[in-house]
N, C-alpha and C positions, 0 to 999 in steps of 0.2 A: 412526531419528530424523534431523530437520535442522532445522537453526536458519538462518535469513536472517537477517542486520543488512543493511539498507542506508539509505547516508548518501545522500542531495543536500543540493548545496550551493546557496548562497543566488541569488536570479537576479530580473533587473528583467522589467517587460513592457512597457517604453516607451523610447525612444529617449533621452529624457532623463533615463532612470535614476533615478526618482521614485517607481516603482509597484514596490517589493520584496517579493519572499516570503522570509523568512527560512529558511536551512538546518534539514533536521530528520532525523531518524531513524527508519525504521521497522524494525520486528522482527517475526519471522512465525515459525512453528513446525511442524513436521508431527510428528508420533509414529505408530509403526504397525507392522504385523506381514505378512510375503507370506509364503504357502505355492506348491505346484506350482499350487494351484488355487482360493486366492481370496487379495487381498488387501484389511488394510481401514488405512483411517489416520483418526484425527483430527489437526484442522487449525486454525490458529489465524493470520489474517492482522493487522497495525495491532493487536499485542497490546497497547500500552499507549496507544490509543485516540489515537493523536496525532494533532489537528486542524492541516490542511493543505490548500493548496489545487494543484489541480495544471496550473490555467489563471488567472493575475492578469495583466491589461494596463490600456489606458486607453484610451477609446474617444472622442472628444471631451470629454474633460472629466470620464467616468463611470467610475470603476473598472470594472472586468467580473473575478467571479471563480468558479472550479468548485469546491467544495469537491470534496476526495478522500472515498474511502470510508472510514466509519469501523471500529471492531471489528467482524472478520468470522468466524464458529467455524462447523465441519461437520465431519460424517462422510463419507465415502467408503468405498464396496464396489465393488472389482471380482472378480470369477467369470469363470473359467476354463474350458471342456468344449471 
């Protein structure tokens, strides 16, 4: 098992410190099981779907922003021979 928290903290995208992204927290998760010869994990990234963006600036006068990815879940197999 592993758990990520991770924190960023709040940040402008312009020079006169107008255009801010507020700090946030993401949290991620893997659970899983390895033998000599396969292992499998589920996975869980933005488990509490927190809306974020991970590019805000100011372009003449236009915001410009990317949002981040939101909830992300899978499985993983890897095999061994």
């Amino acid at each position: 098992m592993r758990a990520d928290v991770n924190g960023v903290g709040a940040f402008y995208g312009d020079q006169a410190n107008t255009v801010k992204e507020d700090a946030y927290v993401l949290v991620n998760l893997k659970l899983g099981y390895e033998t000599e010869k396969f292992d499998i994990y589920v996975w869980g990234r933005n488990l509490f779907d927190k809306a974020y963006h991970t590019i805000k600036y100011d372009w003449d006068g236009m915001e410009l922003v990317q949002d981040a990815e939101p909830f992300c879940a899978g499985l993983s197999v890897a095999w061994r021979f």
